[in-house]
C-alpha positions, 0 to 999 in steps of 0.5 A, a space after each residue: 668786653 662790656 659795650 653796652 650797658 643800661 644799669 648801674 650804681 652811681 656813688 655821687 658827692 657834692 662839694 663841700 661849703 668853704 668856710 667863713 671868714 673871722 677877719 678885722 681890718 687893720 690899716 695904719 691909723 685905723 687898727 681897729 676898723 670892724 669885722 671884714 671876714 667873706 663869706 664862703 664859697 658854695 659847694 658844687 652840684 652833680 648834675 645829671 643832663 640828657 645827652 642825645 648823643 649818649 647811648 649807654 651808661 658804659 662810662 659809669 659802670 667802669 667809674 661808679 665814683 664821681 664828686 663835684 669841686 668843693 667851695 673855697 673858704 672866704 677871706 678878710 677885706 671881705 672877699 668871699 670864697 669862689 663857689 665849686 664848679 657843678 659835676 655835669 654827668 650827660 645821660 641818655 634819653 630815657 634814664 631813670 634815676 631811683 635811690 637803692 630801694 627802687 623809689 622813682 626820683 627822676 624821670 629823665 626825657 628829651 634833650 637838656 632834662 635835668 636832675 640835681 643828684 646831690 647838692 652842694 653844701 652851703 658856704 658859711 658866713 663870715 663875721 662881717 656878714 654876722 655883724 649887727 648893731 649888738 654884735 659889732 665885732 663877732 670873733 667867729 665865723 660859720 663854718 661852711 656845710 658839707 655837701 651831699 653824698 650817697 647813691 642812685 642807680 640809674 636805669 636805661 629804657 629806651 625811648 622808642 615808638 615801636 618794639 620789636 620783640 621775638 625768638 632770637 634768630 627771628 629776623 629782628 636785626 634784618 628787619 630794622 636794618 631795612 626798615 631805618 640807617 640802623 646797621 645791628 649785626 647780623 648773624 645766624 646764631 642765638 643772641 646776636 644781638 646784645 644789646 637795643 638796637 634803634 632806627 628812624 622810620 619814615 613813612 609819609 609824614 610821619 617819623 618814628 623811633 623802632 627798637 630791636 629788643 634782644 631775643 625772648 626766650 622762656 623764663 625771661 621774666 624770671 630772669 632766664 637769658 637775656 629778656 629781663 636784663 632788655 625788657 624795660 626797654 619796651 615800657 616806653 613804646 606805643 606799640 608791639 610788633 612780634 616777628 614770628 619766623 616761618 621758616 625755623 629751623 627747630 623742628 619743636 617750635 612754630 610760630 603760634 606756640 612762640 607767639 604765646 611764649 612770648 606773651 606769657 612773659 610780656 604779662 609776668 612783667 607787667 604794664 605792657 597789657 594795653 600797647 596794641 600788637 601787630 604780628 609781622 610774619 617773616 621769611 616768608 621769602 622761602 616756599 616752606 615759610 610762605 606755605 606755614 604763614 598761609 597756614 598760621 595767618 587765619 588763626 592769628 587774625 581770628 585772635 584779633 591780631 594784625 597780621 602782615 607778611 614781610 621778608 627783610 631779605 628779600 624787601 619784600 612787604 616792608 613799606 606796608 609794615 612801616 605805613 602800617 606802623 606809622 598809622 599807629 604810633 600818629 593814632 597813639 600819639 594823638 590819643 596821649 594827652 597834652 601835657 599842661 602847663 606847669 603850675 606853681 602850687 604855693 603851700 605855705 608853713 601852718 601858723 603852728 609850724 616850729 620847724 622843729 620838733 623835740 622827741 622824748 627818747 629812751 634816757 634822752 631828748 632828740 631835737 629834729 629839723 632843718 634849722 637847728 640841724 644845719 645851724 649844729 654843723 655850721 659851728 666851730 666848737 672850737 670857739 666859746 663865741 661861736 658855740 654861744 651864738 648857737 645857743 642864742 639861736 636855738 634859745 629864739 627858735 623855742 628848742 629850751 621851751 620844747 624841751 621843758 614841755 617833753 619833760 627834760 630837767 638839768 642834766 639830761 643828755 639832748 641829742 641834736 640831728 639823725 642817729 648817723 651825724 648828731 651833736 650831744 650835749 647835757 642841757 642846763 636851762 637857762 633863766 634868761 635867753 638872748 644876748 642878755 644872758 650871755 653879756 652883750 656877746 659879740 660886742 667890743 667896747 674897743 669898738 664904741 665911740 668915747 663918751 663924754 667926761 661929764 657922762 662917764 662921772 655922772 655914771 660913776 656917781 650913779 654907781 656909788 650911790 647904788 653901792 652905799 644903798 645896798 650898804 645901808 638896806 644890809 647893815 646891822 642894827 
């Protein structure tokens, strides 16, 4: 059964945006007392936050679909929708959020780091929100924006100060579980160790973090055994230790030619070339070891490596190796630059930024960008008013004199939004644009104060006079 797992892929959904409200108020003797529609609810986000008491992205591999709570839709005597609740997902130290095609999105470190996977849609408005002055009575709302699905992986690498790495069976397990709390298992066979195993280490003042990366073997890079799955996991450490057993049993091996093994791999995967070595020689607790760490340790020290003989069964050299250790994670520590405040970069939108631009296709025009896009998927093509009002807004945004500029005529087929989710229509250019256009859409004369009879007949007489002019610019000779 599968324990531990570092790498999966996450098919994340934000809650939708609840729909606007289109309401009048009605009450006894007030029939018609204006648009009282509430706003929609938000969409929940999916938030991933680092969690130090979780090690393993286990439950995610078994439950790859996770989808936050959607918003509720408003209602009339302007009571707006309840916003969805965000899908909190906890994640260990040291995840790495990229989308499928390897780019880096988040890097998430330290306790309460967090990242919004996917965002909730935004809730629509309702008609007391889109009244105003000219459009007293809207009879539509918008309707609320649906929130954002698709996929991340997740990778785990640990966050360690020391790695210890090597030929399986060398001793790694049993050196950990005497250096720190940590208990990894321990047994006389290949690929014990399945999985990271991390320890506290205290020497002095200082405190580190050590991991026992699983068994290297040849070809591990390429993805042979168990190396490529773990060695992302030494990508964060300060420094690598390489256990070499002195007293192995294969007779073919010996530690020089294991040391070169594992280097050679370490270097096909890149990015480790400037992490400083030191090389414990283990076991050598058994005459034949000691004997063979005599032997080996001028040539190792010659290589510019250092070299400290240890036995974690008989605890013999460890508090040399975690002093020796400590000292250079505080050097590698001290020579990590300090990080800088976080500063506010402002870059406002050029003076010539539409926020949209319309691209000449082949046998028809695409109109690309954040505003006319949410603005389509916030109407209900159901209602005349409610497609009318697009219409107004597009028409002030400048997408009728874009499209005249690329060369659209009447009739030619406008596409609005990305291939996967566009709204198509055939364009007729309008002579006029604006709520004039449109006669005063939104407005209800059910609505406008009585005027006085004087008025009204004096624009009855307006209107005759009109007519009899027209009359007589027209008539036959």
């Amino acid at each position: 059964m599968t324990t531990f797992v570092d790498r999966v892929e996450l098919h994340v959904a934000a809650g939708n945006g609840g729909h606007g409200c289109a309401s009048v108020h009605r009450e006894k003797f007030k029939p018609l007392g204006g648009p009282d529609g509430g706003n929609g609810g938000r969409g929940g986000d999916v938030i991933l936050v680092v969690d130090q008491s979780v090690t393993t992205l286990l439950d995610y591999h078994h439950s790859p679909h996770r989808k936050a709570t959607n918003g509720k839709p408003g209602e009339g005597g302007n009571r707006s929708g309840k916003d969805g609740t965000d899908l909190i997902l906890p994640v260990p130290d040291g995840t790495v959020v990229l989308d499928k095609q390897g780019n880096v999105l988040a890097d998430l470190i330290g306790q309460g780091t967090t990242y919004i996977a996917a965002q909730g849609g935004r809730g629509g408005l309702g008609n007391a929100a889109l009244a105003s002055a000219r459009r007293k009575a809207p009879g539509f709302a918008l309707l609320g924006e649906p929130g954002h699905a698709g996929d991340v992986v997740l990778e785990l690498k640990t966050v360690a100060d020391v790695a210890l790495v090597g030929y399986p069976s060398a001793g790694k397990s049993s050196l950990i579980s005497v250096l720190s709390a940590a208990k990894p298992k321990i047994a006389d066979y290949p690929f014990t160790t399945l999985v990271p195993n991390l320890g506290v280490v205290t020497a002095g003042s200082t405190v580190y973090t050590i991991a026992d990366v699983p068994g290297l073997i040849p070809g591990a890079s390429q993805g042979k055994g168990l190396g490529l799955e773990f060695l992302r996991h030494v990508e964060r450490c300060s420094v690598l230790v390489h256990v070499l057993d002195t007293a192995a049993l294969e007779s073919e091996r010996d530690p020089l030619t294991d040391l070169d093994v594992i280097e050679a791999e370490l270097a096909q995967y890149g990015g480790l070339g400037d992490r400083p070595r030191v090389v414990v020689l283990n076991k050598v607790d058994i005459p034949d070891g000691q004997d063979l760490a005599d032997i080996i340790r001028p040539e190792l020290e010659a290589r510019g490596y250092q070299v400290l003989e240890v036995s974690a069964v008989a605890h013999l050299g460890l508090k040399e190796l975690s002093f020796a250790l400590a000292q250079i994670v505080a050097e590698a520590r001290a020579a990590k630059p300090q990080e800088e405040a976080t500063r506010i970069v402002i870059r406002p939108k050029a003076v010539d930024d539409a926020g949209f631009k319309v691209v000449a296709e082949e046998g028809f025009y695409r109109v690309l960008g954040e505003k006319p896009e949410r603005w389509v998927r916030q109407t209900d093509f159901a209602n005349d008013e409610a497609v009318g009002y697009l219409a107004d807004r597009l028409a002030r945004l400048g997408v009728e004199e874009e499209l005249v500029k690329a060369g659209a005529h009447s009739g030619d087929e406008v596409v609005i939004g990305p291939v996967d989710d566009a709204v198509v229509f055939d364009w007729e250019p309008s002579l006029a644009t604006g709520a004039e256009m449109l006669g005063r859409r939104g407005e209800d004369h059910r609505f406008d104060a009585p005027r006085p009879a004087t008025q009204r007949r004096r624009e009855r007489d307006v209107e005759r006079d009109e007519a009899e002019e027209e009359y007589d610019a027209f008539k036959p000779f």
